[in-house]
N, C-alpha and C positions, 0 to 999 in steps of 0.2 A: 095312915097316909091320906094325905087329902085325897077329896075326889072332885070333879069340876065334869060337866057336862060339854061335849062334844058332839057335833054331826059325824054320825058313820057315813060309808059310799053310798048307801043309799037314801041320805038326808035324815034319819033319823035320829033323834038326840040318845046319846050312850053317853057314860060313866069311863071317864080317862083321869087316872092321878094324874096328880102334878108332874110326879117325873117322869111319868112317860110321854105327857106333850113335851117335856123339854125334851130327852134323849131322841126322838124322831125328829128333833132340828138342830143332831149334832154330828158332826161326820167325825167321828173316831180313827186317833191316828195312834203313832209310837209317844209312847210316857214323855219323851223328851221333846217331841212336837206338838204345835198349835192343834187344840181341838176346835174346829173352826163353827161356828154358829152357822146355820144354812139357809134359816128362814128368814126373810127380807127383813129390812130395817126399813123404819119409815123416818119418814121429815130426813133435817138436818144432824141424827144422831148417829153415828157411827157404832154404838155398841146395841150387840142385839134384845131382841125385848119378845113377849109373848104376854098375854092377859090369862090369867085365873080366876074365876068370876068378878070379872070387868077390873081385876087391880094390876095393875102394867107392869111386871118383872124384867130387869134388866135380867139379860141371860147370866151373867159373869156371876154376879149375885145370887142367883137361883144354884149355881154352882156349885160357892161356896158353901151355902146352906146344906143343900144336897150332903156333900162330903165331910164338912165340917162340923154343920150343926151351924145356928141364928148370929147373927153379925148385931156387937153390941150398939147401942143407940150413941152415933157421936162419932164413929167409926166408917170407915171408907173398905170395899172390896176393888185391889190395884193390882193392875197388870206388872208384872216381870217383864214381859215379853213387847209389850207396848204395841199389839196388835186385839183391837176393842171386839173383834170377833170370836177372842180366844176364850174356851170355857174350861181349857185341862184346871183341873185344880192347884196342878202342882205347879204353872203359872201365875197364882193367884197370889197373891198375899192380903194382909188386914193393918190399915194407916189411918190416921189422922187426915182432916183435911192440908193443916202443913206440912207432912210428908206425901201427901199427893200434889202437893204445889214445887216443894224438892224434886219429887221425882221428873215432873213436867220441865222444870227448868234443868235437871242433868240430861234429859234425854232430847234437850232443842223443843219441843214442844209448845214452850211458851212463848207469847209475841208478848210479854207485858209493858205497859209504861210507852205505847206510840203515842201521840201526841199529834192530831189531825191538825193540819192547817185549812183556815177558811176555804183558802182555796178548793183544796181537796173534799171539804163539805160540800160547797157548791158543786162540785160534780156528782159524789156520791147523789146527791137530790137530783139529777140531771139521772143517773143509771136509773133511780128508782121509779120516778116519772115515766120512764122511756116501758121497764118493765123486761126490758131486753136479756136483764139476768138476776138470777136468783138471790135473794139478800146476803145467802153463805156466799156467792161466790163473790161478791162487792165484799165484803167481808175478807176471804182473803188475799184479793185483791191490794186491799187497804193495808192486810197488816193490823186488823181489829176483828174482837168477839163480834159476831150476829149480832146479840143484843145492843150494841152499839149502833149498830146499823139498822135496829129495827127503832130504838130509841128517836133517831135523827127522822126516819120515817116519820114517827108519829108524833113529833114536835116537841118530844121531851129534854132533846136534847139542840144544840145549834139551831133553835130557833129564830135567831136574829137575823142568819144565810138565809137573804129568800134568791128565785130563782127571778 
């Protein structure tokens, strides 16, 4: 079992596996409910995450390993449940990036294929200057991914909308 170094309560660094930093940030429910991840998410991701000598683990992922055993190279670990905090296994299943693009689009999830008008550029440059709100939430605002909107930010994209 791995082992990863941890401050105990009194700041000293201790010896914690892998899975027991994850299981102390999983609130355990019934087989047939969400086991819900507990320990904060940061940024803009919705599914949770923890570090193993400094490598970023999505929870959901750590999961399937946990239970399953190593997720092949090329392969996706996908919610049933389509709640990004869920870590039950029996939630989980193993897809392709087009079956996780399926599944996105049978479950409403996807905004694909909007199609920004100038107009709506020039404002989005207007929220972003102002600062007034966060790029995710211009984002769904818009009806577009972040990276769209962090694009337009930094001149990669509609460059020619000035303000």
């Amino acid at each position: 079992m791995r082992q990863t170094h941890n401050r105990n309560s009194s700041g000293k660094f201790c010896k914690v596996s892998l899975q027991d930093k994850f299981w102390c940030n999983v609130r355990v429910s019934d087989a047939n409910q969400c086991w819900e991840w507990t320990a904060p998410v940061c940024g803009g991701e919705k599914y949770g995450r923890f570090y193993d000598n400094n490598r970023r683990i999505q929870a959901h992922i750590a999961s399937w390993v946990i239970h399953n055993g190593p997720v092949d190279e090329g392969k996706f670990v996908l919610h049933k449940c389509d709640n990004p905090l869920c870590v039950n296994p029996n939630h989980l299943f193993i897809g392709t990036a087009s079956d996780n693009m399926r599944d996105m689009v049978a479950k409403g999830r996807f905004v694909g294929g909007t199609k920004l008008k100038e107009g709506e550029v020039w404002l989005i440059k207007i929220l972003l200057k102002s600062k007034l709100l966060y790029q995710k939430d211009i984002a769904k605002m818009f009806r577009v991914n972040r990276n769209t909107i962090t694009a337009i930010n930094v001149g990669k994209r509609w460059e020619k909308v000035q303000l």
